[in-house]
mmCIF file of the C-alpha atoms, coordinates in Angstrom:
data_MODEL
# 
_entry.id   MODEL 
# 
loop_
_atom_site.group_PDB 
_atom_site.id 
_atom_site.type_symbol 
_atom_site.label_atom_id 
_atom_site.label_alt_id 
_atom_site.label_comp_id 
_atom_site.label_asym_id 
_atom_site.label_entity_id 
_atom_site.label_seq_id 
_atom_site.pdbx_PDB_ins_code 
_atom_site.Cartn_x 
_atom_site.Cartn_y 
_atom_site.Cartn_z 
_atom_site.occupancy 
_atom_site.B_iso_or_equiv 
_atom_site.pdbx_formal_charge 
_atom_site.auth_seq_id 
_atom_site.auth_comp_id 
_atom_site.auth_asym_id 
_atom_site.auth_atom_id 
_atom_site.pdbx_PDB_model_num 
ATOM 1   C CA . UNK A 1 1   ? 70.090 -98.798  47.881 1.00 0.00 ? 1   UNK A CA 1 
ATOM 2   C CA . UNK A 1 2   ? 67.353 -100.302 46.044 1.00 0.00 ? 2   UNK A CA 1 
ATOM 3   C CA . UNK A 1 3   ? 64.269 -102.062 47.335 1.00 0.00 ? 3   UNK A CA 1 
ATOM 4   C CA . UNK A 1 4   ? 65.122 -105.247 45.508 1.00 0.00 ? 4   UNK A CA 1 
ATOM 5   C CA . UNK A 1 5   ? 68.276 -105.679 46.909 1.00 0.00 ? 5   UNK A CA 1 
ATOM 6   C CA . UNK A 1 6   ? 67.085 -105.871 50.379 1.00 0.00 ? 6   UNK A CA 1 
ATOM 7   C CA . UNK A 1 7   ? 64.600 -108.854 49.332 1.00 0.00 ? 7   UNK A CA 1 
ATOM 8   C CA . UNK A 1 8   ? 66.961 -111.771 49.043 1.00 0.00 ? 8   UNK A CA 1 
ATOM 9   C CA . UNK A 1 9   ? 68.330 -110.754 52.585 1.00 0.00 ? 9   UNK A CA 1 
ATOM 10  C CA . UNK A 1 10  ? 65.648 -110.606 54.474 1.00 0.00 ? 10  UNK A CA 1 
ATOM 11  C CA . UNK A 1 11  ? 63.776 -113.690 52.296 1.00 0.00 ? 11  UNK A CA 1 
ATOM 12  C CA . UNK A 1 12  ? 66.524 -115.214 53.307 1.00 0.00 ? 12  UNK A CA 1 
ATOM 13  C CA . UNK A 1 13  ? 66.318 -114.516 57.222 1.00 0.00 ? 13  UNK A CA 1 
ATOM 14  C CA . UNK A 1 14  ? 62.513 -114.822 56.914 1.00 0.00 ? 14  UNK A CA 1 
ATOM 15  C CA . UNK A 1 15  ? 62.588 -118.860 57.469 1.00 0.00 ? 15  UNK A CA 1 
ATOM 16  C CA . UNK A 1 16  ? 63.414 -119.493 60.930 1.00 0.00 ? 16  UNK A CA 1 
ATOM 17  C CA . UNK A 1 17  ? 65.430 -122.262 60.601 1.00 0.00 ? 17  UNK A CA 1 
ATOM 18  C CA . UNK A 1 18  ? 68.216 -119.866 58.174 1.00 0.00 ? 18  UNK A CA 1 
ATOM 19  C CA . UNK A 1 19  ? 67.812 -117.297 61.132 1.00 0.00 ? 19  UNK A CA 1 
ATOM 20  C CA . UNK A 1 20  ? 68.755 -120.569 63.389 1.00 0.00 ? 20  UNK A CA 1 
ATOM 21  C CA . UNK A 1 21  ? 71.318 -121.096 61.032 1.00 0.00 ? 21  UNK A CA 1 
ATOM 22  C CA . UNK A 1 22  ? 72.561 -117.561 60.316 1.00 0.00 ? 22  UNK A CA 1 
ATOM 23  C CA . UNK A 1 23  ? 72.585 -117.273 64.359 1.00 0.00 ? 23  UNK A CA 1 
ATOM 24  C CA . UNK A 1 24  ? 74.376 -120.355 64.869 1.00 0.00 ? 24  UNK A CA 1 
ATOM 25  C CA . UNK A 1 25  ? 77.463 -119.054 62.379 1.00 0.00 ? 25  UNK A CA 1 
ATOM 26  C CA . UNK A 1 26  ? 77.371 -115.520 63.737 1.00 0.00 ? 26  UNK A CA 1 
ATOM 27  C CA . UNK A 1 27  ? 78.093 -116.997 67.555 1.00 0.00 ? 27  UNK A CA 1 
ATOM 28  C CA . UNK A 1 28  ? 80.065 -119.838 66.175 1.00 0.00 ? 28  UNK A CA 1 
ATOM 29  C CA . UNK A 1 29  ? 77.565 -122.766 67.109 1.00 0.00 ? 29  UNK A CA 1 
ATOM 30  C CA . UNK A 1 30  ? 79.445 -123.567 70.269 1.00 0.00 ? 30  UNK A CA 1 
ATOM 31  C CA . UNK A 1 31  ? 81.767 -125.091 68.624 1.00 0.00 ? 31  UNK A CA 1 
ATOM 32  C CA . UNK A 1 32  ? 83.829 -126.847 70.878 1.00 0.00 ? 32  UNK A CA 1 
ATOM 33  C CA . UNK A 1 33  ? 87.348 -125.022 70.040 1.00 0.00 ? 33  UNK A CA 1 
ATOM 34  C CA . UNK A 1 34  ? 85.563 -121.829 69.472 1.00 0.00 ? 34  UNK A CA 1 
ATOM 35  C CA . UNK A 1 35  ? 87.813 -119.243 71.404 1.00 0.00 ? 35  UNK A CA 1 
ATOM 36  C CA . UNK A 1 36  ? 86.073 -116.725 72.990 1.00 0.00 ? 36  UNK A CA 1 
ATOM 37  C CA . UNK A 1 37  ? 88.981 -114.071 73.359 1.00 0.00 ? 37  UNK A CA 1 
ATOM 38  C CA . UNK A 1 38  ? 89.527 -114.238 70.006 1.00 0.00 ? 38  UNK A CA 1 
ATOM 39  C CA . UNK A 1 39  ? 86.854 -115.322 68.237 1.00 0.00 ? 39  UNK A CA 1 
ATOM 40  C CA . UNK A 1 40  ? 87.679 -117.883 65.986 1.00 0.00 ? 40  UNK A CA 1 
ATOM 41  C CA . UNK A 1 41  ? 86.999 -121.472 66.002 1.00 0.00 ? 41  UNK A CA 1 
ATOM 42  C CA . UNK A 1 42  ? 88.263 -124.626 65.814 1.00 0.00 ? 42  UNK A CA 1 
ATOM 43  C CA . UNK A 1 43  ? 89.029 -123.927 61.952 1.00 0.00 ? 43  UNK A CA 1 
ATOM 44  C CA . UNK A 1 44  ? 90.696 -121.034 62.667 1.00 0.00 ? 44  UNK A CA 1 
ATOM 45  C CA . UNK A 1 45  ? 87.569 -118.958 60.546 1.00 0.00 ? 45  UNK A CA 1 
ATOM 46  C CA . UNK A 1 46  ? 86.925 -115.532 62.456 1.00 0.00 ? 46  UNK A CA 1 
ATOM 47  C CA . UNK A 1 47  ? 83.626 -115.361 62.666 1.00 0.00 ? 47  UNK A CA 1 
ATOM 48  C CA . UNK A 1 48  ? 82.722 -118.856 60.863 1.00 0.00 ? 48  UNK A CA 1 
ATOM 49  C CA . UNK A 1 49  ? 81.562 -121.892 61.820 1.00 0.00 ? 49  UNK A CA 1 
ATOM 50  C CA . UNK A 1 50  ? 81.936 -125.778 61.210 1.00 0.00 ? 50  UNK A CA 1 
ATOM 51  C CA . UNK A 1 51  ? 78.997 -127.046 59.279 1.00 0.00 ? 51  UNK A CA 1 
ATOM 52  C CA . UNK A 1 52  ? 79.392 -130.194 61.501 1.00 0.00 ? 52  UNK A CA 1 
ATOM 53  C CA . UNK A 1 53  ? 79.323 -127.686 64.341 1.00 0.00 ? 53  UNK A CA 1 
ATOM 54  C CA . UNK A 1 54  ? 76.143 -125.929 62.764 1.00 0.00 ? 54  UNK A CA 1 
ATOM 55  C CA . UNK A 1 55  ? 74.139 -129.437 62.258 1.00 0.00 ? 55  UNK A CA 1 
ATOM 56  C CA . UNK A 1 56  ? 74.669 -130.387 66.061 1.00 0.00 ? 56  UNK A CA 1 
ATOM 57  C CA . UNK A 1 57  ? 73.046 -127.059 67.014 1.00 0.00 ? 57  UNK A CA 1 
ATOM 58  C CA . UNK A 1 58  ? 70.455 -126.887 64.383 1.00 0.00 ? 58  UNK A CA 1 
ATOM 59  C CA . UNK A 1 59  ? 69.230 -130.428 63.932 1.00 0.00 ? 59  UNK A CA 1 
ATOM 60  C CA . UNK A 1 60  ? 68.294 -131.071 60.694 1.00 0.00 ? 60  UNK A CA 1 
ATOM 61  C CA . UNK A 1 61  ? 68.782 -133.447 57.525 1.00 0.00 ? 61  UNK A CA 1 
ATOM 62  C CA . UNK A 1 62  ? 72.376 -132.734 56.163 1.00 0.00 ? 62  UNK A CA 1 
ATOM 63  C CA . UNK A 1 63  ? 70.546 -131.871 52.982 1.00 0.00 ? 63  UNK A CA 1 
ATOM 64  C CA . UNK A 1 64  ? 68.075 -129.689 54.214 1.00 0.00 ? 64  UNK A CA 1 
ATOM 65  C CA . UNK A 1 65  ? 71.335 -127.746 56.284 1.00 0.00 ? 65  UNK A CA 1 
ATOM 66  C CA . UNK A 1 66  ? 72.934 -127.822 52.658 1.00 0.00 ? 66  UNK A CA 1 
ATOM 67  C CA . UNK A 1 67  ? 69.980 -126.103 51.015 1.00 0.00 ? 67  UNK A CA 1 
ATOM 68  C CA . UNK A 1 68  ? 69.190 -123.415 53.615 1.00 0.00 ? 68  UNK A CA 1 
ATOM 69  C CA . UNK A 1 69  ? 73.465 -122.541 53.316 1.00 0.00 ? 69  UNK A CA 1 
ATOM 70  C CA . UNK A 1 70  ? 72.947 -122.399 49.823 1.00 0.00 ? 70  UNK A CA 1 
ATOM 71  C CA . UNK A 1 71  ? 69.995 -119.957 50.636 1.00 0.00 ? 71  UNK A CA 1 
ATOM 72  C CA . UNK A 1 72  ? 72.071 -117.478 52.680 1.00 0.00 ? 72  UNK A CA 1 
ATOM 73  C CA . UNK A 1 73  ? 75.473 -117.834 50.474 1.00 0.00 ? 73  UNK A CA 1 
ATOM 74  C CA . UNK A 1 74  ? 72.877 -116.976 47.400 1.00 0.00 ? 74  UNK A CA 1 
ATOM 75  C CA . UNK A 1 75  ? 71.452 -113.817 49.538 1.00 0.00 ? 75  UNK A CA 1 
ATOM 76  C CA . UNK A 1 76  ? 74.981 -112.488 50.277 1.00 0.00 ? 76  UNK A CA 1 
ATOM 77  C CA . UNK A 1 77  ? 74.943 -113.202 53.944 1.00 0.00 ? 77  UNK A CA 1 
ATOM 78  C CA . UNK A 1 78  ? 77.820 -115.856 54.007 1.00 0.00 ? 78  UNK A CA 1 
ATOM 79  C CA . UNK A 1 79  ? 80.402 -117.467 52.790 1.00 0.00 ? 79  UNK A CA 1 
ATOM 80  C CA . UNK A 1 80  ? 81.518 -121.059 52.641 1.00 0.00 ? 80  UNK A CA 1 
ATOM 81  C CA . UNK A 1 81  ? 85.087 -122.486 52.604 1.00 0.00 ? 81  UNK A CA 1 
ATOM 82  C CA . UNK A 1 82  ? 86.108 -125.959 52.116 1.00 0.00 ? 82  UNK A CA 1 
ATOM 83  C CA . UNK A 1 83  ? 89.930 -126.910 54.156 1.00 0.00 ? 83  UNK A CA 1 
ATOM 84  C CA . UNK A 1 84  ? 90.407 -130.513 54.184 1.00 0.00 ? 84  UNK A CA 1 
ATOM 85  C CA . UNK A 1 85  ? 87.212 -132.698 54.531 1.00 0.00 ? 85  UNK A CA 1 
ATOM 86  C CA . UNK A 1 86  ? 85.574 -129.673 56.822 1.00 0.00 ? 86  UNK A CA 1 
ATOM 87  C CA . UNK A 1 87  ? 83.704 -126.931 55.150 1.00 0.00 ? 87  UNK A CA 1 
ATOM 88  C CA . UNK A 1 88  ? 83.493 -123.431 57.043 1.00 0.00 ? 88  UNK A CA 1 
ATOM 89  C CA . UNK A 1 89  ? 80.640 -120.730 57.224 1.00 0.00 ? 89  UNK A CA 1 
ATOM 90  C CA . UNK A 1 90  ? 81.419 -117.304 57.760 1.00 0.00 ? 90  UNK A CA 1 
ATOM 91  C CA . UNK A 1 91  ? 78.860 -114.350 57.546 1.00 0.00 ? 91  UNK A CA 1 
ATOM 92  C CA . UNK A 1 92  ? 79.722 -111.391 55.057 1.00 0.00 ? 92  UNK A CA 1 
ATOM 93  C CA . UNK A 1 93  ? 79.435 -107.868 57.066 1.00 0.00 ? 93  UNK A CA 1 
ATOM 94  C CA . UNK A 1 94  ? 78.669 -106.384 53.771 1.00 0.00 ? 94  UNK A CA 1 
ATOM 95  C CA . UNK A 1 95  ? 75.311 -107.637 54.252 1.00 0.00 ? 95  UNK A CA 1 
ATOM 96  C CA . UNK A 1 96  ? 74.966 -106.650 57.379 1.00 0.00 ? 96  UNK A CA 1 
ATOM 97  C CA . UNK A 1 97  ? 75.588 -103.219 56.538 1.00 0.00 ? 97  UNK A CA 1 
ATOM 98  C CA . UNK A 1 98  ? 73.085 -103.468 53.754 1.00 0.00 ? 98  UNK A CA 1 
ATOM 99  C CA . UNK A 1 99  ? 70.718 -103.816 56.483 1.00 0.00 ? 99  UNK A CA 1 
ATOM 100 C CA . UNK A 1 100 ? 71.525 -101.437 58.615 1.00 0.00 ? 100 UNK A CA 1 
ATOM 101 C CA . UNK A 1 101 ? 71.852 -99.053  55.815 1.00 0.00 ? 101 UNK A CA 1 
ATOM 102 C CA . UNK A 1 102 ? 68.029 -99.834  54.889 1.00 0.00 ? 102 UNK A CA 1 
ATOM 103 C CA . UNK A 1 103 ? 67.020 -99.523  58.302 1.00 0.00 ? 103 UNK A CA 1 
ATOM 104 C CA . UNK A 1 104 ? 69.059 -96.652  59.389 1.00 0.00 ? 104 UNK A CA 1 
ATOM 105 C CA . UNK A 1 105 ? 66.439 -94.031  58.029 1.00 0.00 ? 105 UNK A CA 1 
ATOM 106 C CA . UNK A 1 106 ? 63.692 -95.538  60.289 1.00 0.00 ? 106 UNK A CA 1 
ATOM 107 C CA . UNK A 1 107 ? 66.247 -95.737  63.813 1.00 0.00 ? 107 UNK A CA 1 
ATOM 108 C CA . UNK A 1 108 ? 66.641 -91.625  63.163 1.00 0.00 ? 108 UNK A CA 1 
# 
């Protein structure tokens, strides 16, 4: 793995209000359906998260939560799908494993 392709990850994780973000998706923003056992929410999205959800725990302008989700879907980290009138976030364990892959020489 290349340098570069590290850079829009961790640019990406660098502002802490995507980490809040990226956090928020990853433990499903206590979503109120979220089941626990399982680990899907209300949507159904394992793993995901309601953007409604994700603005209630990271309070911000809807635009502003719009641009850093743009951020992390342009960095690799998630995904977003649209089902109805609610739009889900789900993080991508590819990227994930980018990381640990780039830090794996350093944990030896």
């Amino acid at each position: 793995m290349m340098n570069q392709d590290i850079l829009p990850i961790l640019r990406a994780l660098a502002d802490p209000t995507r980490l809040a973000v990226f956090q928020c998706i990853r433990g499903c923003g206590g979503a109120a359906g979220y089941d626990t056992a399982a680990g899907l929410c209300d949507g159904g999205t394992k793993g995901g998260a309601a953007v409604c959800d994700i603005r209630c725990q990271v309070p911000c302008a809807p635009s502003t939560l719009t641009h850093h989700l743009n951020t992390l879907r342009e960095a690799g980290l998630i995904e977003t799908q649209k089902r109805g009138c609610v739009v889900y976030a789900r993080i991508l364990p590819e990227a994930l494993r980018c990381v640990i892959a780039f830090c794996a020489p350093v944990m030896k």
